[in-house]
N, C-alpha and C positions, 0 to 999 in steps of 0.2 A: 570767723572763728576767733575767739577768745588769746590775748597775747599771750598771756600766762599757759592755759592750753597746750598753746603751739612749743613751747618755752619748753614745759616740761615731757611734749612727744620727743623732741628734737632731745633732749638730754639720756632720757632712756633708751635710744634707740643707737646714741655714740657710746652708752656703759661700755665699761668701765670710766672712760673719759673723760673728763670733769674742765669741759671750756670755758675762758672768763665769761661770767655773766652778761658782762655787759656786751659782749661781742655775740652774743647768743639774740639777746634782747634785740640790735640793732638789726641780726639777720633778718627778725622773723617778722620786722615789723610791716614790710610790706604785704603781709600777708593776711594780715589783721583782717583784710574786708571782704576776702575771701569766701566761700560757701566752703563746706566742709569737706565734701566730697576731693575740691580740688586741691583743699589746704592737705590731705591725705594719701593727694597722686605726687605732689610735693615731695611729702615727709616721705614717700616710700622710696625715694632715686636716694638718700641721705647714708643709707649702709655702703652704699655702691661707690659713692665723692671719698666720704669720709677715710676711711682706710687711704685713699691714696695723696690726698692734700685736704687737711685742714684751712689752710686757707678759701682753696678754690671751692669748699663745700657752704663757707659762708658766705662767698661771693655766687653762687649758685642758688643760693635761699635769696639773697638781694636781687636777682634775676630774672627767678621763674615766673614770679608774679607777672611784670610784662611779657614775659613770651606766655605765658597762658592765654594772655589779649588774641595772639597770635596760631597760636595751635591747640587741636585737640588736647586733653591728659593724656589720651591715649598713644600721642605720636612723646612726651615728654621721654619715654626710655631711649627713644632711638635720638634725639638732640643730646641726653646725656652719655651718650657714648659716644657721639659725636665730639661733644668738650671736651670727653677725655684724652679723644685719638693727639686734637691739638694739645690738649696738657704735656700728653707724653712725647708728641713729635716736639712741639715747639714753647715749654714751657707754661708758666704764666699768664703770662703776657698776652700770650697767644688765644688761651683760651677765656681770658676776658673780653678778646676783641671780638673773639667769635660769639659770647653769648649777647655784647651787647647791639649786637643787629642778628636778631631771628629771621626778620624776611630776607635778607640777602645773602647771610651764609649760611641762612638753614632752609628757608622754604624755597626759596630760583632753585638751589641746586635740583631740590627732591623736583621740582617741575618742568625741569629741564631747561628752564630761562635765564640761566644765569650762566657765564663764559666758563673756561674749564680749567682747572687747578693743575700745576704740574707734577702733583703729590699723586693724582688720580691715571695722570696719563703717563708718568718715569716708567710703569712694564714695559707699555708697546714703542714708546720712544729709543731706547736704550736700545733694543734690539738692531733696528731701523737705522739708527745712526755706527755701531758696529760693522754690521754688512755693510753698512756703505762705506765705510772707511778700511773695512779688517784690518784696524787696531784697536786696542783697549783703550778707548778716549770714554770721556766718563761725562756725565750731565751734571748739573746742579742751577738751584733757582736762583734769581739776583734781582735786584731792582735794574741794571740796566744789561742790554745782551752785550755780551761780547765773547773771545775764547783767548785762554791764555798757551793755547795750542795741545795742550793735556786734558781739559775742562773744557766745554761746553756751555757758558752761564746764558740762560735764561728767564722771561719772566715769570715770577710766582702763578701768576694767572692772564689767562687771556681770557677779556670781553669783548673783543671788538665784535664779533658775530654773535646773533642770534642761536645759529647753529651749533650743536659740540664739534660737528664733524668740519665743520670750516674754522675753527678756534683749535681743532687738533691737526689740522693741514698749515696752520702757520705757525704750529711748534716744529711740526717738519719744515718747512719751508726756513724759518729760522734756523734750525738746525742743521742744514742743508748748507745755505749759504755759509756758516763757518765754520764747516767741513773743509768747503772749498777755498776757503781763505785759507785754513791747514796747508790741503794739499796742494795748492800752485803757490804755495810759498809768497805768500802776501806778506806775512810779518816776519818770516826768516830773510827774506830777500838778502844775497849775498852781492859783493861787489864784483861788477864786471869789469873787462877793459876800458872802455868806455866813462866808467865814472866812478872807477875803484878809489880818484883823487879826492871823491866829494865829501866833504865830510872828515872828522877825526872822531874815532872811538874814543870813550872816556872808560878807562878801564874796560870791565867787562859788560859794556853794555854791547847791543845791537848793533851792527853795520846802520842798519835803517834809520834808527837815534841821533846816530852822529851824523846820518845824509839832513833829517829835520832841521837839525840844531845847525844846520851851516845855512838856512835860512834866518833873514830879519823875523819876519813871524814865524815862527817854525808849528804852529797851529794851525795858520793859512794851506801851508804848506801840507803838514799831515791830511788835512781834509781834503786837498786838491786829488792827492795819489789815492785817498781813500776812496774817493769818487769814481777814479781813471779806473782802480783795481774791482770795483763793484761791478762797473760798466762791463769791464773786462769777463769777471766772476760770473757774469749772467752769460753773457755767451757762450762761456764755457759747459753750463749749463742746459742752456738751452739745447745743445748738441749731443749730451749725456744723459740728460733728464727731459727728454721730452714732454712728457708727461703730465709731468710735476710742474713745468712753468707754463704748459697750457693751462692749467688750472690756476695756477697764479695771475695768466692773463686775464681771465674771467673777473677774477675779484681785487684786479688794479685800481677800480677808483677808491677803493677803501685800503688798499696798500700807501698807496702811494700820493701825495699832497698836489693838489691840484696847480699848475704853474701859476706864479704872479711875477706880478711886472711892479718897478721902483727902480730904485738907484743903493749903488753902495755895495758891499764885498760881499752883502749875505744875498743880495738878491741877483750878481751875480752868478756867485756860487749854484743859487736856488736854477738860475739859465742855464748854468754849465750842466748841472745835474740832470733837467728835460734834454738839454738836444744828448749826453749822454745813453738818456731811456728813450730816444729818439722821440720826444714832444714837445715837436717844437710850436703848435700852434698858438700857443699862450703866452709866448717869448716876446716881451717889448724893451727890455732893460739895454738901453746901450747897446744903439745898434752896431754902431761901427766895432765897438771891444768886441761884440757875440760874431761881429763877420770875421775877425780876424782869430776868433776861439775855435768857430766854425773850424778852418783851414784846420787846427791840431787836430783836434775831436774827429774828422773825418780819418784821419790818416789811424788815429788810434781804433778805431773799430777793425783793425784788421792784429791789432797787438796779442801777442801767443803765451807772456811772460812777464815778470813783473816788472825785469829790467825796462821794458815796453813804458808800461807805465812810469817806472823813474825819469824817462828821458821826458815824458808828456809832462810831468810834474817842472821839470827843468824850463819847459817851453814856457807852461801857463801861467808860472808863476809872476814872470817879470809885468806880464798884461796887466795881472787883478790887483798888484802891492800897490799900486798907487790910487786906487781908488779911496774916495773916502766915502764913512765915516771909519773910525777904526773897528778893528774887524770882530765881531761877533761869531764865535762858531757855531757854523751849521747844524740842525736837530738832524739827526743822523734819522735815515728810516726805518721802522722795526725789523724789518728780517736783517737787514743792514749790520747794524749792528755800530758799536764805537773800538778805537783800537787802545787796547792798552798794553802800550809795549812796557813799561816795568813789568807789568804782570807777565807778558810772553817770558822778558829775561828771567826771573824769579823761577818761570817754570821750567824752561828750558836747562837752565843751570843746574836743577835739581833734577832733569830726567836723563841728562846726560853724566852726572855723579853714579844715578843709577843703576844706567849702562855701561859705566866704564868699571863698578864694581860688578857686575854680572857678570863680563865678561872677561873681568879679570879672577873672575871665582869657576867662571867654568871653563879657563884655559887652562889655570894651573891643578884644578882635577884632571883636565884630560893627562895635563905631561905628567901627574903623579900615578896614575894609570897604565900610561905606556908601558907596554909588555916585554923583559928584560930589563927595567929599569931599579936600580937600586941605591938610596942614598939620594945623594943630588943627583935631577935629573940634566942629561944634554942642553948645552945652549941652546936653545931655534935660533936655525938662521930665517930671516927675517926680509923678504923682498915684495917688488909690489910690481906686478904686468903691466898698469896702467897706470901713470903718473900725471896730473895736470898741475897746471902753471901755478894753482893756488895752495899745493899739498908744501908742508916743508919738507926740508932736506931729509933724506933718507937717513936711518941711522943705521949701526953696527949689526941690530938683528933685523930680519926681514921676513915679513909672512908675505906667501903667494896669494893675490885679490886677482882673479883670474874673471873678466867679463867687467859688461862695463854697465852704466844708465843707459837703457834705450831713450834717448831726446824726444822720440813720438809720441812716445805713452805715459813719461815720466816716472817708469819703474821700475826698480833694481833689477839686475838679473847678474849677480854675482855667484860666483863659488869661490870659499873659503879652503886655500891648502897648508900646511903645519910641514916642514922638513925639518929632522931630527936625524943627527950622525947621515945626513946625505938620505935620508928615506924618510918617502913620503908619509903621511900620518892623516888621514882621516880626520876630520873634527868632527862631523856632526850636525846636524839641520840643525838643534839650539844655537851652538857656537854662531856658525852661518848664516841665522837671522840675527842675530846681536848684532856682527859685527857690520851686516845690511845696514844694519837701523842708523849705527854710528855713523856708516857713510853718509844716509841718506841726510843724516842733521849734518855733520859736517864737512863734508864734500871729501873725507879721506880719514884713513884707521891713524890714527896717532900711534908711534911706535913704541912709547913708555906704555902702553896698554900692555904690549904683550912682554916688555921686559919686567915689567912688575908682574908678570903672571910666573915668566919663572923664576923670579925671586922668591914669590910667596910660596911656589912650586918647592922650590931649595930650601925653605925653610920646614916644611912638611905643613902645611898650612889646612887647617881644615873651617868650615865655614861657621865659628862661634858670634851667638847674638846675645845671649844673655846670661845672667850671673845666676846659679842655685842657692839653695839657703846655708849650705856649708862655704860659699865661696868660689865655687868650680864654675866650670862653664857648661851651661845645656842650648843646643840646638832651639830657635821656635818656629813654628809657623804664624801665619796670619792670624787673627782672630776671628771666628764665624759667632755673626747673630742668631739667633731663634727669638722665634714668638713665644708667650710665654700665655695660658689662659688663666683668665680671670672670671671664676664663676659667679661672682658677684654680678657683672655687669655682661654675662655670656658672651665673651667677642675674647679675643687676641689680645695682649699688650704686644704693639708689632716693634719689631726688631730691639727687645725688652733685655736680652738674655746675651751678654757675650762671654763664648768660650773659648780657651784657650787651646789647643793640642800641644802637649810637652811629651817630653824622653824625661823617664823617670829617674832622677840624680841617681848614680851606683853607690852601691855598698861595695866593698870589699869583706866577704865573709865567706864560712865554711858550711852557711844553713841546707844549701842544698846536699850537699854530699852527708850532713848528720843527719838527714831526712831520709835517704835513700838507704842510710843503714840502717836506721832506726824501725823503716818500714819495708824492710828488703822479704821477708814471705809474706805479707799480704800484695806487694809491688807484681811476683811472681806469679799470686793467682787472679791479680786483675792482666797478667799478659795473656793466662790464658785463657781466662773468659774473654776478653775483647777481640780475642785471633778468632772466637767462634761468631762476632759480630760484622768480619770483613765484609763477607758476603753473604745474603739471606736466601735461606733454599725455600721453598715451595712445589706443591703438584697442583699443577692446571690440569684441568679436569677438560675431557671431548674436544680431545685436538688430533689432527688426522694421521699425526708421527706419534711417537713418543717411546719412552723405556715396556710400559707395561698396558694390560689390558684396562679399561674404565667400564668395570660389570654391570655400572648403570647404566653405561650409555650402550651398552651390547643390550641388555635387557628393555630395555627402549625401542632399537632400534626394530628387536626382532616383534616387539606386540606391534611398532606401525606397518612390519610388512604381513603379520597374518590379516589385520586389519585393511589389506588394500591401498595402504599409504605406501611414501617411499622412504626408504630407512635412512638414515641418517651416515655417514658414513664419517662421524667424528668418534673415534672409538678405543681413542689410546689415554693415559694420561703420561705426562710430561715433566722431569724436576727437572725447574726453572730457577737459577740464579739471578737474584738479582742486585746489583753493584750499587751500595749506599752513596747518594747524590745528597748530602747532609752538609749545611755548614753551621757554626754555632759562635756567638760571640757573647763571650761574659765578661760582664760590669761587674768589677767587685769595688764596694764601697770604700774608701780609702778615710775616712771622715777620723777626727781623733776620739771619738768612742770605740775605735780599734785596736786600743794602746794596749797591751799588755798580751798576756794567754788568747785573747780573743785572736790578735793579728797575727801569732803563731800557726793556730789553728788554720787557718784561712788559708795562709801560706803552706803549709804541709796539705791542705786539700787540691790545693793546683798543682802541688807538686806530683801526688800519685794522681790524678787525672790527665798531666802532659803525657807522663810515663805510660798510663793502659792507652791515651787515643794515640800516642805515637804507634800503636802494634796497628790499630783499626784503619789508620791510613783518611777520619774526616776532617774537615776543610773548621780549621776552629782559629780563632783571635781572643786576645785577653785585654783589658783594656780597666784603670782604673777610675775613679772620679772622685772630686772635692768640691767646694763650693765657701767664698769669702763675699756674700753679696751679690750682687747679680751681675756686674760688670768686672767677677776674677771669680769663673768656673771654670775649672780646670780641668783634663780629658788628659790622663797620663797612656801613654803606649807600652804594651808590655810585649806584647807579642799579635802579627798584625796578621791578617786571613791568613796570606800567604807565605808567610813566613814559616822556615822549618824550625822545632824544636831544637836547640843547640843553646853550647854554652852560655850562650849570647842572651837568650832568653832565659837562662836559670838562673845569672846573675841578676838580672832583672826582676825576678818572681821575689828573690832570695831580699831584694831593694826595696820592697812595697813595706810603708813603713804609712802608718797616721799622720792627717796634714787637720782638714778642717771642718767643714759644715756638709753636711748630706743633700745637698741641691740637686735632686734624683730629676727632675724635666729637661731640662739642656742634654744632660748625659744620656738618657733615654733617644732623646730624639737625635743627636749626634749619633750615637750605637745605630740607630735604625739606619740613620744614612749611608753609615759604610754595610749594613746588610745590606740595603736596597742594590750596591753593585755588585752585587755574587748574585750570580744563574743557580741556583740549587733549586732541588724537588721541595728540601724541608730547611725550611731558616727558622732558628731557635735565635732569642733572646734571655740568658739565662742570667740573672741579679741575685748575686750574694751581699746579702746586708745583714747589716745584725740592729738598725730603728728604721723608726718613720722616718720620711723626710721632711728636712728642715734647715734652715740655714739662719746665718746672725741678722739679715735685716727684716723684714715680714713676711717673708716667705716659711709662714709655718703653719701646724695646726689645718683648720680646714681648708685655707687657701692651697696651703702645699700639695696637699693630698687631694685635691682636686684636678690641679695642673699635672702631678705625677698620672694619675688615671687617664688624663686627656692624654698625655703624651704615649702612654702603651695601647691607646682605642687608635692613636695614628699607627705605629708598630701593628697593631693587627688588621689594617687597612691596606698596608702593604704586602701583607700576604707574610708576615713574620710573627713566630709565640711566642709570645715570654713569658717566663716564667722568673717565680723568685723566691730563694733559699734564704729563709729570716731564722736569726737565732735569738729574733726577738720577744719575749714571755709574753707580751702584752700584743706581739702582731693581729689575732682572731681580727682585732676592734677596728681594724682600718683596712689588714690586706684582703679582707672578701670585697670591701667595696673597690680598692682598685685591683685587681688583677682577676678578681672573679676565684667562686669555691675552689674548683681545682686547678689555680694554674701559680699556686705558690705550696710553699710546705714550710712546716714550721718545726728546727730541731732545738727542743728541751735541752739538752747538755752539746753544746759546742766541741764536747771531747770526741765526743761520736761522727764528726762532718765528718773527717779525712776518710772516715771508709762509708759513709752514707751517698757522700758525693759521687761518688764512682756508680755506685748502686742506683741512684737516680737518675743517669745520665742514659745509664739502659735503658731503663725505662723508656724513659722520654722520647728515647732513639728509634725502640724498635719499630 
């Protein structure tokens, strides 16, 4: 096909956009020799790149060409969504590497011959490694394994097997193994009596660091214990996981590096490491060193701890230092793994700042809670049941740690007790697992923990993390991801969307109570129409009780018995009450198109609609939403399911004030999540907007309104309707396509909601 051709399809088809020619020209030119048909299956993926990189759309036209060598046109959609997924997980970078080998990370996969990515298998891993540990330890991929006892790191991909399911059995198996390096305390390893001398800590490093570093090679050294503790780790294994290491024995010759024989520290090491996994047949290196390694090695197969291993470290080392040449560290074996203790210390430092502000956050709630308590509260006194030799001295306050580690099983079994003015206090399973946890890293509760709780307790301390736009302080939670859909390319942008849940800054104002005057006799005849919405009456008809006669079913009955039949003996009719199972939660748009008369009105709609559902008694949440890009969507809280109507929430209604951009998908699908936990007959989704959605980056126009639709066809898959109240003139042209003919309404004059609202809401309801 024609370069010019190509030149100007590819121009018309980015319009508006007007890219350097010459950058155009360069794309296209592999494409020159092309037949047309395929120059066409080309051009048409080009709406789909373009909107989301420029760049990567002309690196995609320099591309295709060769993987056409390779694929069908017809497989080309699914390779470009493929590009993208890596665009968007991993840059770039990423999705250049991937177009420029089609057969190995586009066609093995699709054929099942190629090893398996840990982007594909992170759902069922993640679970697997939780249950096995019940804690929140996390995965992620790395060019080499290791764990820094918080993380998990892994490799990007395994190929060693043919198979998926044997390439997914030694991401468990890896996973496995430094679980268990976690849990028997391989890289916490603490000093015993025995050889609490060995070593000097250098600051805040590791006990274990400073036992290294008191070696001449302290390399040599790390790899010896890391070997003795593998050794160890498998047995332990073996006992726990049976299973799972029969399976592993199966596919040991490909685990595991076949013995070799030589001289020197690595092929040592490589001997120590067989007669370790008991193989010794291949073992020739220095026989008299391996008889006399022998003698240790055997005694350590019965080691229960890691201390076990320190001492074996202590034995073996003096044998292997004098070997030459100098020493090379050993390739550690993949489920293996390597040890990085900066990274443990890094982690461990920051998970125990964690826990000591956790626990210093939910001690000093409990004692600002304590019942009778006013002002500052009581000293705690402050003791400990069980004290060992490595706790420091006790101090002035004292909390009760009642029960101790069971040594067998290696697993707390403490209770947590609080005494306040000589009486006891309750803390709590949260408290109680915190301060578990604390033990369990540091062998004893530190007692500044709980005198800083009731400091901060004395000072009325409540739990602020972030600054508002006036200056004040607001509460946050975590951020949650959402997908976000892209109809261009039919698929997900996955984990595309992050939103924020905030408490919406306070006003101080008097809007609610001019509201309630202003609208005090229509207030009064939505109480008493909603008190006729409590409960809904009905007559069921041919039931065998009831109040009165059912003339049709008596006339019925009696033609089947002149008829020879038998009569029916359902013959009353019945009023039936029945108790509204309704919950509802409304999105009201917060965007700064709200600014003025609009955002009053809005506000006096939710005001007389708290007021008539407060008389009805349904299960309703209020909740606002903004949107600044796609990584600061915001989810304001106004009023939450179960929350009661109170001042608390009308200060809050009275505070809804215009922030930013209308990013209606996030907030959609957020809203559905908190319906999906309410048990109700009837879940409503009700959206008051006054535009389309839209937001400052490209999230607008038909993109928008397309991922807005996808995200209420999820809502209505969950068995929730929504609906949406626009006071927008121009809505006709967009809201029948997303929300469908009747499930939105459109009010002409904004002055009219505050009593429309109420009026719809019957509707809806009955």
């Amino acid at each position: 096909m024609d370069a010019d051709l190509l030149k100007e399809t590819f121009l018309s088809l980015v319009a508006p956009d007007l890219p350097n020619d010459w950058d155009v020209e360069e794309a296209v030119e592999n494409m020159a020799g092309l037949d047309e048909h395929r120059c066409h299956s080309i051009m048409n993926q080009v709406p789909v790149i373009w909107p989301v990189s420029h760049s990567l759309c002309f690196d995609y036209l320099k591309a295709a060409a060769g993987a056409l060598a390779c694929i069908e046109p017809a497989a080309l959609p699914i390779w470009v969504n493929r590009t993208l997924d890596q665009y968007e997980k991993n840059g770039l970078r990423s999705a250049r590497r991937f177009m420029a080998d089609v057969e190995k990370n586009f066609l093995c996969p699709l054929r099942g011959e190629s090893g398996l990515r840990f982007a594909e298998a992170a759902g069922r891993l993640l679970p697997y490694l939780r249950g096995l540990s019940g804690r929140k330890l996390e995965l992620a991929a790395a060019p080499a394994v290791y764990t820094d006892t918080v993380t998990i790191f892994v490799p990007p991909e395994i190929t060693l097997f043919q198979e998926e399911a044997d390439n997914f059995f030694l991401y468990k198996l890896i996973i496995t193994y430094q679980w268990a390096f976690i849990v028997q305390s391989t890289l916490t390893v603490s000093p015993s009596p025995e050889n609490g001398k060995c070593g000097e800590r250098a600051g805040d490093e590791l006990w274990l660091q400073g036992f290294l570093r008191s070696f001449s090679c302290p390399e040599l050294a790390q790899d010896l214990y890391h070997l003795l503790e593998t050794a160890r780790i498998t047995r332990y294994l073996e006992e726990e996981l049976p299973g799972l290491m029969r399976h592993k024995r199966e596919l040991a010759a490909l685990l595991e590096p076949v013995p070799r024989s030589g001289a020197g520290k690595p092929s040592i090491l490589a001997a120590l490491r067989d007669l370790l996994l008991q193989r010794e047949e291949g073992i020739t290196s220095s026989p008299d060193l391996m008889q006399s390694c022998r003698s240790i090695v055997s005694g350590c197969r019965s080691a229960r701890s890691a201390h076990d291993s320190i001492r074996a470290t202590m034995a073996l080392y003096p044998l292997v230092q004098d070997v030459e040449p100098e020493y090379i560290p050993l390739e550690p074996l993949l489920y293996q793994g390597g040890l990085r203790l900066d990274a443990v210390r890094v982690a461990r430092q920051a998970l125990l700042a964690e826990l000591e502000e956790r626990f210093v956050d939910v001690l000093a709630t409990r004692l600002l809670n304590l019942p009778g308590q006013s002002g500052r509260p009581a000293e705690p006194m402050f003791r400990r049941e069980e004290q060992d030799a490595s706790s420091p001295p006790e101090s002035g306050i004292a909390l009760i740690v009642a029960g101790g580690r069971d040594q067998a099983t290696e697993t707390a079994a403490r209770t947590l007790l609080l005494t306040v003015n000589n009486k006891e206090i309750e803390v709590g399973e949260e408290l109680n697992n915190l301060a578990s946890d604390i033990i369990s890293e540091l062998g004893y509760l530190p007692a500044q923990y709980v005198t800083s709780a009731a400091g901060r307790a004395g000072r009325g301390y409540a739990p602020l993390r972030g600054t508002d736009e006036a200056g004040g302080m607001e509460e946050l939670t975590a951020p949650v991801t959402y997908d976000e859909w892209d109809y261009r390319r039919a698929d997900f942008r996955k984990n595309w969307v992050s939103l924020q849940e905030k408490d919406l800054p306070l006003l101080h104002s008097s809007f609610v109570q001019e509201t309630l005057s202003r609208y005090h006799g229509q207030i009064v005849r939505l109480h008493r129409q909603f008190e006729m919405l409590r409960q809904a009456e009905r007559f069921v008809r041919r039931q065998k009780e009831g109040e009165d006669i059912d003339l049709d079913a008596v006339v019925e009955s009696l033609a089947d018995s002149r008829a020879g039949l038998a009569g029916s003996d359902r013959l009353f009719v019945r009023l039936q009450r029945d108790r509204r199972d309704i919950a509802v939660l409304f999105l009201i748009d917060m965007s700064n198109s709200t600014q003025g008369w609009v955002g009053l009105t809005i506000k006096e709609s939710l005001v007389l609609l708290c007021e008539a559902l407060a008389v009805v008694g349904d299960r309703y949440g209020i909740y606002g939403f903004s949107g600044m890009r796609r990584l600061r969507s915001e989810f304001f809280h106004i009023k939450g399911l179960g929350e009661p109507y109170d001042d608390a929430v009308r200060q809050r209604i009275g505070s809804i004030a215009p922030r930013e951009y209308t990013r209606m998908g996030p907030a959609l699908r957020h809203a559905t999540a908190l319906l999906r936990r309410v048990e109700a007959r009837t879940r409503l989704l009700i959206t008051l907007s006054d535009g389309k959605p839209e937001d400052y980056d490209d999230y607008k126009g038909e993109y928008a309104i397309e991922d807005t639709r996808h995200a209420l066809l999820e809502a209505r898959a969950a068995s929730i309707h929504p609906f949406c109240i626009t006071i927008d003139r121009q809505a006709h042209d967009y809201m029948d396509h997303m929300y469908g003919a009747k499930n939105y309404i459109m009010i002409d004059d904004v002055r009219k909601l505050p009593r429309r609202m109420p009026e719809l809401y019957r509707a809806l309801t009955r």
